[in-house]
C-alpha positions in Angstrom: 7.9 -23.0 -1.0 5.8 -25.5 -2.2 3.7 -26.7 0.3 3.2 -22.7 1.3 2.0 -22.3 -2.2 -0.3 -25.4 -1.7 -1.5 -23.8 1.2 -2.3 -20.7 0.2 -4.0 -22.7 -2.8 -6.2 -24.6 -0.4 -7.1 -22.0 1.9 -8.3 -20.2 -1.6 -10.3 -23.1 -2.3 -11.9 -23.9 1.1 -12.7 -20.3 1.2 -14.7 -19.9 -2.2 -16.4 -23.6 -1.1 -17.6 -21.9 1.8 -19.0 -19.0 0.4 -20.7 -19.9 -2.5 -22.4 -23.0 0.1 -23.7 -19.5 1.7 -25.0 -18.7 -1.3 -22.4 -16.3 -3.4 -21.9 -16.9 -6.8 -18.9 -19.0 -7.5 -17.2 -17.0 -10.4 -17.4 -14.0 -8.0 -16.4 -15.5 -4.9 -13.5 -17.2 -6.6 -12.1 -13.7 -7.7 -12.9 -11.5 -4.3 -11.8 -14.5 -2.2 -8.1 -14.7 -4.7 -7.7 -10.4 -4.8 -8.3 -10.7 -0.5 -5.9 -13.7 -0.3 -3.3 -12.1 -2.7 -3.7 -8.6 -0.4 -3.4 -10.3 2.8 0.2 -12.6 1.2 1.6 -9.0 0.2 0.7 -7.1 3.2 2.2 -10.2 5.2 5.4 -9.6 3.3 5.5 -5.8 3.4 5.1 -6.2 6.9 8.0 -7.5 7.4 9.8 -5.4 4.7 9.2 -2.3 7.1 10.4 -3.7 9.8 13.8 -4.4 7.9 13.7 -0.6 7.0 12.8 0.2 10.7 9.5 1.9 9.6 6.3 1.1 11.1 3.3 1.0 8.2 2.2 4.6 9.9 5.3 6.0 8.8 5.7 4.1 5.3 2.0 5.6 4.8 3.4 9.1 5.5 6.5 8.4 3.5 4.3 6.9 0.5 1.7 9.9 0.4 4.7 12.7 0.3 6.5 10.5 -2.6 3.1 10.1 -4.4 2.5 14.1 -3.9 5.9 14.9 -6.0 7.3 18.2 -5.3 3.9 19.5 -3.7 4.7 19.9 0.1 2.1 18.6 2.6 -0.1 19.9 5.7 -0.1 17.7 8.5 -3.6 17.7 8.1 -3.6 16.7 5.0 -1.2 13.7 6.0 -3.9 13.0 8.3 -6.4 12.5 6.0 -4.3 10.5 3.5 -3.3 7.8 5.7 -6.6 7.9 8.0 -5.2 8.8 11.1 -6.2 11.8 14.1 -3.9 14.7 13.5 -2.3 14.4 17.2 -1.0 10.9 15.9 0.1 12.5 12.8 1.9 15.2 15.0 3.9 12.5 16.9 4.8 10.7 14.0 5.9 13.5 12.4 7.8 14.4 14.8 9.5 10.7 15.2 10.1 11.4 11.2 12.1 14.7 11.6 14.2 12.9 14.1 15.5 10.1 11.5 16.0 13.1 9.1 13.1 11.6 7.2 10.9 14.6 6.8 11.3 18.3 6.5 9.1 21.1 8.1 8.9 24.3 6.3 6.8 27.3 7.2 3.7 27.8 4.3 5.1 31.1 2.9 1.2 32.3 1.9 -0.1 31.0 5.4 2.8 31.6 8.6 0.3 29.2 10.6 0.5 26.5 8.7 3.3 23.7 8.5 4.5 22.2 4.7 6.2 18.6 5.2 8.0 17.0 2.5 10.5 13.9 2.3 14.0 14.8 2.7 16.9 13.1 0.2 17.2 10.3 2.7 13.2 10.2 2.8 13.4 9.5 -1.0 16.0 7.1 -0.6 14.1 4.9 1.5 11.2 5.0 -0.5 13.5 4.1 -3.9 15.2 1.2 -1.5 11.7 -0.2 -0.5 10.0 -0.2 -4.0 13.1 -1.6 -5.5 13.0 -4.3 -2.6 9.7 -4.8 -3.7 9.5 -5.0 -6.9 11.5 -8.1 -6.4 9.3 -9.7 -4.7 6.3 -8.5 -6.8 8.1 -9.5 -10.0 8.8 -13.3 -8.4 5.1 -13.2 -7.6 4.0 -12.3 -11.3 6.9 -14.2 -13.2 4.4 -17.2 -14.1 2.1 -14.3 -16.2 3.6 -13.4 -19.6 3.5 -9.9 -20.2 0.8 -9.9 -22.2 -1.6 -12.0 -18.9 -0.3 -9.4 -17.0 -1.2 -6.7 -19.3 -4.6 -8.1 -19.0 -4.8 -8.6 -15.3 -4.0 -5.1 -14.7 -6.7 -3.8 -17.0 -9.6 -6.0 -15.7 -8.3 -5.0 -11.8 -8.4 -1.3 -13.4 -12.1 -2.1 -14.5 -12.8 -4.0 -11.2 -11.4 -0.5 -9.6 -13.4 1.8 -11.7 -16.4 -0.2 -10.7 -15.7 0.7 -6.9 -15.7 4.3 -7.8 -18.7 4.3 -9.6 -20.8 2.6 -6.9 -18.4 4.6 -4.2 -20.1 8.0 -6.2 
């Protein structure tokens, strides 16, 4: 664990060297560079964490956005939009979903042409299983913070955030 730790530390390091020799400031460089190389570790890890749950990061997206919605129901168009994908792959998936009794269709009572999805108990599970699993990991990753750093972390990655919106707007 070490010497993966020390690696990732390096790579860090190299990284900001490189950058600010291009001219970026360092201070800056030596957050973007840390929040990409913290991003990429995680997505690494949840990577493999779907495959354990036998869920392809397509259908952990679709999972993630009906979880997120509560106990709104969702258009397949809408799924579409939320996870950035062409509604004829959303219809596939979908329909790969239904099969593993992860999704439900209903008929839109106001609209008979439309289609509502929303998770089914076993769709919930899995989502409860794979934050749980992840927290784990998450909390390992924090555990050197108190919870006061990571109090403080969050809110100046909240600022960072609000920053994107404004210069998103």
């Amino acid at each position: 664990m070490a010497a993966r730790a020390r690696s990732a530390q390096e790579q860090h390091r190299k990284a900001v060297a490189a950058y600010v020799a291009a001219g970026g400031e360092e201070s800056v460089q030596r957050v973007i560079t840390g929040i990409y190389g913290v991003t990429k570790k995680l997505d690494q890890w949840y990577v493999r964490q779907l495959a354990d749950l036998d869920l392809t990061p397509g259908e952990w997206a679709v999972v993630a956005a009906l979880a997120k919605a509560g106990e709104a129901r969702l258009t397949p168009s809408q799924l579409a939009d939320l996870t950035s994908v062409a509604p004829s792959s959303m219809t596939h998936r979908l329909d790969k979903m239904a099969q593993r009794g992860l999704i439900q269709r209903r008929p839109d009572e106001t609209n008979r042409t439309r289609t509502l999805i929303s998770l089914t108990g076993e769709g919930w599970d899995l989502f409860s299983d794979a934050i749980r699993e992840s927290n784990v990991v998450e909390s390992d990753i924090l555990r050197g913070l108190s919870t006061e750093e990571r109090g403080v972390l969050a809110s100046l990655l909240e600022r960072v955030i609000e920053q994107l919106d404004r210069i998103e707007a």
